[in-house]
Residue frames relative to the residue before (quaternion, step in Angstrom):
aa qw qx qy qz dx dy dz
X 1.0000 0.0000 0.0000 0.0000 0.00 0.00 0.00
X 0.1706 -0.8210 0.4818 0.2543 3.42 -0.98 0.57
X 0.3819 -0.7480 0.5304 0.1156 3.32 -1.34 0.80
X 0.3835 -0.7048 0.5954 0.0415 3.31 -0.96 1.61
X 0.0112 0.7107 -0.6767 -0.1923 3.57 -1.11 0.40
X 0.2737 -0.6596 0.6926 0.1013 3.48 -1.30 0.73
X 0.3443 -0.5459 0.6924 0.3225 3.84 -0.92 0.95
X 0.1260 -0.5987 0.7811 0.1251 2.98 -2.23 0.49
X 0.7702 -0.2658 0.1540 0.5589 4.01 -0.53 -0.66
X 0.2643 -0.5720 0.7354 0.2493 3.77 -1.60 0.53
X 0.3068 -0.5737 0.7015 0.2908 3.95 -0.99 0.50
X 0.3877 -0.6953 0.4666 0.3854 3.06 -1.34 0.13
X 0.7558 -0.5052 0.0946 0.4057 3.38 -0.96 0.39
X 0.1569 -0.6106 0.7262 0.2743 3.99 -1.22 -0.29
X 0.5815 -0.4304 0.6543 0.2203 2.23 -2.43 0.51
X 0.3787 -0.7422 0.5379 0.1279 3.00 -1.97 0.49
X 0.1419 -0.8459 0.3968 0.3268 3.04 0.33 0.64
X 0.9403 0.0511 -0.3366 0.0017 3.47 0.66 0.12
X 0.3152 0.5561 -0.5044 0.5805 2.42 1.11 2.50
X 0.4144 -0.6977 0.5335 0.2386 3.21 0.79 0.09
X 0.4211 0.7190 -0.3637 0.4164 3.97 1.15 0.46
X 0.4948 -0.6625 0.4858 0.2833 3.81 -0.88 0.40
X 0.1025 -0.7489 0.6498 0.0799 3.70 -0.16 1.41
X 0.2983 -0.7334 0.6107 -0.0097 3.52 -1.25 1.54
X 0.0127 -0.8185 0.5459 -0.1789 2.97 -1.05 0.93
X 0.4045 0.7793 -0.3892 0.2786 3.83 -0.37 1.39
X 0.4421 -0.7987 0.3920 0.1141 3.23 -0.44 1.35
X 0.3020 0.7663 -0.5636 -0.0635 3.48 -0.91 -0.45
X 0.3408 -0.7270 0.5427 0.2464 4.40 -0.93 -0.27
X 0.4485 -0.6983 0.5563 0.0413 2.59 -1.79 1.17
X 0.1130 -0.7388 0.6641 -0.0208 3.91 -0.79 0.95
X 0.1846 -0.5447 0.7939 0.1970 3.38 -2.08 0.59
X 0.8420 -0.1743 0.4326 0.2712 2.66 -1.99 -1.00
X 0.6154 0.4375 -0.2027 0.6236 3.64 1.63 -0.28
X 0.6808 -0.4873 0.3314 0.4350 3.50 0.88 -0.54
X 0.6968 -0.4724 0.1936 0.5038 3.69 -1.06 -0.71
X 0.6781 -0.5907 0.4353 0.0429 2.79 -1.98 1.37
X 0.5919 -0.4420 0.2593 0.6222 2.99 1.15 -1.73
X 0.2921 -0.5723 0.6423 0.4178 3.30 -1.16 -0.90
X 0.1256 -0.7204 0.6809 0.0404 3.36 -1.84 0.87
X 0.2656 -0.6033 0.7508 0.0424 3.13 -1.94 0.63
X 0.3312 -0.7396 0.5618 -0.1662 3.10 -1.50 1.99
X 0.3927 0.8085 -0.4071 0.1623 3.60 0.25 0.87
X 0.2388 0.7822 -0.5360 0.2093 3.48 -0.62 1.74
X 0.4250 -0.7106 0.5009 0.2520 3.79 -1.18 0.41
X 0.3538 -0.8195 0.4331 0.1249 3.03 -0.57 1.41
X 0.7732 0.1786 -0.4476 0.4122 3.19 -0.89 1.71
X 0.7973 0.2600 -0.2561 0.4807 3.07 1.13 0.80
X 0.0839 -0.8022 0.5085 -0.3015 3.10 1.39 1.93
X 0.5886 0.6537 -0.2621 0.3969 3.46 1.01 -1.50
X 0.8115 0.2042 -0.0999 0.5384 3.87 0.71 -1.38
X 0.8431 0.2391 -0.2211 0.4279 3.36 0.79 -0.61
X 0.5259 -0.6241 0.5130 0.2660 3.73 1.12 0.34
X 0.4908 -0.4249 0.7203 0.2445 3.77 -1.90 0.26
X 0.3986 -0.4652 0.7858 0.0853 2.99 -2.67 0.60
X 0.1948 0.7165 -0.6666 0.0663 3.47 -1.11 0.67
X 0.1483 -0.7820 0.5811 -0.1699 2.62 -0.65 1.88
X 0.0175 0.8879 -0.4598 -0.0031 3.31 -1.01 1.31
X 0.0058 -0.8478 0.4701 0.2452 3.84 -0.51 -0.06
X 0.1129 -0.8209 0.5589 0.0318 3.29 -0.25 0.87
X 0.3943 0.7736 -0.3977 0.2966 3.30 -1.52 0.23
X 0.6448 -0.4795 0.2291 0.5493 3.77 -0.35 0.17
X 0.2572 -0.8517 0.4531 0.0557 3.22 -1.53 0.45
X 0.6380 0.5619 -0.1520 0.5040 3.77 -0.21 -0.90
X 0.8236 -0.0306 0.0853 0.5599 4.05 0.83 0.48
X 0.7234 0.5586 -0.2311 0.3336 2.85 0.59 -1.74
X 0.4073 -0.7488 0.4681 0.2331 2.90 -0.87 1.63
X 0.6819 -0.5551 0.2822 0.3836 3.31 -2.25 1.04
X 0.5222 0.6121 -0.5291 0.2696 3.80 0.57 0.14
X 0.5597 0.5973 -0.3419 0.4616 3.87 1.33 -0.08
X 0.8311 0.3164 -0.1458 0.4335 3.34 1.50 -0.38
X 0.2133 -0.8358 0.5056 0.0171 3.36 -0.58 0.86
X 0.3959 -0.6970 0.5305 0.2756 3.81 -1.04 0.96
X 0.0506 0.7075 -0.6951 -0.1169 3.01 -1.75 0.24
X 0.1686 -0.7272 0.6565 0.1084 3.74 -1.53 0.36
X 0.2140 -0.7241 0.6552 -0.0250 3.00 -1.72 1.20
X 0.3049 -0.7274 0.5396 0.2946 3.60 -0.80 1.03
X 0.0579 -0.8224 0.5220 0.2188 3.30 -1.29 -0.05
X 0.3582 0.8485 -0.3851 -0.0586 3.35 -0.88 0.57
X 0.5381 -0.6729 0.3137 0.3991 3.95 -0.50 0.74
X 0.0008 0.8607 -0.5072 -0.0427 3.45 -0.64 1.11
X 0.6976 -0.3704 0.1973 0.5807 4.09 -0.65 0.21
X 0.7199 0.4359 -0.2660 0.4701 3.56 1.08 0.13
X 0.6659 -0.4236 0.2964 0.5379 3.32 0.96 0.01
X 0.6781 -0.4109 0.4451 0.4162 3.34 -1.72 0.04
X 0.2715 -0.7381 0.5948 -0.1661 3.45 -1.59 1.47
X 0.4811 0.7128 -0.4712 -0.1961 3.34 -1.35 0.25
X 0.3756 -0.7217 0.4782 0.3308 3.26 -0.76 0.50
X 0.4534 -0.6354 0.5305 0.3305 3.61 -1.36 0.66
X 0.1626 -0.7159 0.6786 0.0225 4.52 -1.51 0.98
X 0.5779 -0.7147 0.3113 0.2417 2.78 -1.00 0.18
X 0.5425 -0.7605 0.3093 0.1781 3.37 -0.26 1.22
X 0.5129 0.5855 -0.4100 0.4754 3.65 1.19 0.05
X 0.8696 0.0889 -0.2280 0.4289 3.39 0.59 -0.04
X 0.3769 0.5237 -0.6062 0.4650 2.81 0.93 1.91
X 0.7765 -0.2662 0.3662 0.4383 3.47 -1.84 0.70
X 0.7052 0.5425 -0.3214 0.3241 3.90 0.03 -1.35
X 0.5165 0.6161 -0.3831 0.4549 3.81 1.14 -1.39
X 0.7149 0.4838 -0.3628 0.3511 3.87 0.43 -0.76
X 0.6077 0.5585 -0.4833 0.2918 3.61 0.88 -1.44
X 0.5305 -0.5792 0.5555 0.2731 2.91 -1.94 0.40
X 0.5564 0.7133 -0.2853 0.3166 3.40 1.14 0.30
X 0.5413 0.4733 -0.1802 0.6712 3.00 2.18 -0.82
X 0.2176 -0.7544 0.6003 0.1523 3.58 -1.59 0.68
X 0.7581 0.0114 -0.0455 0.6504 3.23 1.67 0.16
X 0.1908 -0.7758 0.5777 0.1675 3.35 -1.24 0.94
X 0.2420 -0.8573 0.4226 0.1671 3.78 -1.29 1.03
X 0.5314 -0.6150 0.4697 0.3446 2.98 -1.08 1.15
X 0.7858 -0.3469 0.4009 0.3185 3.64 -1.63 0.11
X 0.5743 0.3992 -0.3350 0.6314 4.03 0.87 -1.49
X 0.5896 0.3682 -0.5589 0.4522 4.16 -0.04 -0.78
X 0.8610 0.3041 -0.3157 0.2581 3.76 -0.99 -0.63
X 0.8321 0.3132 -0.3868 0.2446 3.23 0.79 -1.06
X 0.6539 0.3635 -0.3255 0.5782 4.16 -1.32 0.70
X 0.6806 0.1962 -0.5851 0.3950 3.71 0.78 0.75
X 0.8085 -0.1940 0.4239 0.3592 3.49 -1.47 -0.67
X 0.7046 0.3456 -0.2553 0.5646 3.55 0.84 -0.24
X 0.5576 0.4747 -0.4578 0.5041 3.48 0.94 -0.06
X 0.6317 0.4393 -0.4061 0.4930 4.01 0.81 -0.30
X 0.6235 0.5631 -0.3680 0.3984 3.10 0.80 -0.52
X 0.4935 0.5281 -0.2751 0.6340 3.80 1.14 -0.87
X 0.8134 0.3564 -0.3190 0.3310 3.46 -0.40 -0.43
X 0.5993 0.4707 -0.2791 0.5843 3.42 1.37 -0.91
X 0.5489 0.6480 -0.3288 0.4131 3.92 0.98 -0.19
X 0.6423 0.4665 -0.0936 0.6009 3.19 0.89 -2.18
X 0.6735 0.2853 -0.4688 0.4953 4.13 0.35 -0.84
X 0.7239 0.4491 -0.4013 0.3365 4.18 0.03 -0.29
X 0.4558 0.5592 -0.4158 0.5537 3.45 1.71 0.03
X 0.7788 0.2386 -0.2845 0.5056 3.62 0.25 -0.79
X 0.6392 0.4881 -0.4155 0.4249 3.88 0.64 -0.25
X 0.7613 0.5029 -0.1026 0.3961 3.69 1.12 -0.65
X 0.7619 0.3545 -0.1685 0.5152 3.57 0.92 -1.18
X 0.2340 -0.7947 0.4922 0.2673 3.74 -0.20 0.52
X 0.5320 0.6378 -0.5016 0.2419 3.29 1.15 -0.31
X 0.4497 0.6693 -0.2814 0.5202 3.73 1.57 -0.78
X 0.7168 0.5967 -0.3461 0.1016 3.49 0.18 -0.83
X 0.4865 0.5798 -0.4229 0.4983 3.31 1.26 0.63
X 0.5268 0.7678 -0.2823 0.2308 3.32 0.93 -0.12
X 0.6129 0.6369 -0.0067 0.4675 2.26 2.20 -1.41
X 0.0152 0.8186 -0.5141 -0.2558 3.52 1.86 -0.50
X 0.9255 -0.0703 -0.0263 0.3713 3.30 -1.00 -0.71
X 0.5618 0.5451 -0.4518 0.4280 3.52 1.19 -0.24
X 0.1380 -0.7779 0.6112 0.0475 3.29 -1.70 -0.23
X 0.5287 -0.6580 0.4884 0.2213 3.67 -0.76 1.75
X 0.2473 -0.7196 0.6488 -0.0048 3.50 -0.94 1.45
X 0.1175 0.7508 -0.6469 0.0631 3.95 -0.09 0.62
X 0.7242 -0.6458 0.2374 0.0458 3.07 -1.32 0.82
X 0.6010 0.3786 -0.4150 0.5686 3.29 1.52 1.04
X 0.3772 0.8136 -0.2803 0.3423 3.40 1.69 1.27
X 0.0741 -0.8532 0.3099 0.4130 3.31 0.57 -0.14
């Protein structure tokens, strides 16, 4: 199935306090062919993606009404290693996301990884970085190859 991303809002930047650097932050949602996927949150300091990696935060799950007890957060680190850009899925209770009122439950790390929803998360997060340009620094030197490339 393919997955659209649709931008939603870019916050404007913060300060770091300790780098003094612009921490970014911005959300937007992912849809197939069935409808919505989820909605995500994007949050890293720019120039220092390299040591400290991105937040991807995600809540998937029913939509359109359905109350927040159908949906459940999840979070993916990210970061660019001597192999390329990576992430690994943490646990989402003790991210920011565990609070919204949108989520009816947040999953730990043993929930996602080895089921079906943990491909799903990845195939999400890769159409976030292959899709939103607002991300594209994340990528430092690498670069999403999609399939009308040569």
């Amino acid at each position: 199935m393919a997955i659209a991303i649709e931008k939603g809002i870019e916050h404007p930047p913060t300060h770091c306090d300790c780098c003094g650097s612009a921490t970014r932050s911005l959300n937007g949602y992912a849809d197939d062919e069935m409808g919505a996927l989820a909605t995500y949150l994007v949050h890293w300091t720019e120039g220092h993606v390299e040591e400290n990696g991105a937040s991807f935060d995600l809540i998937v799950g029913a939509w359109g009404g359905a109350p927040a007890a159908d949906r459940v957060a999840a979070s993916l680190a990210y970061r660019i290693t001597g192999d390329g850009p990576q992430f690994m899925v943490i646990d989402a209770n003790e991210r920011p996301i565990a609070k919204s009122s949108l989520v009816g439950r947040s999953l730990t790390r043993d929930e996602v990884i080895g089921t079906p929803l943990a491909g799903q998360l990845f195939a999400i997060v890769d159409a976030i970085l292959a899709q939103d340009d607002r991300v594209t620094s994340l990528l430092g030197d690498w670069r999403i190859l999609t399939g009308d490339q040569p």
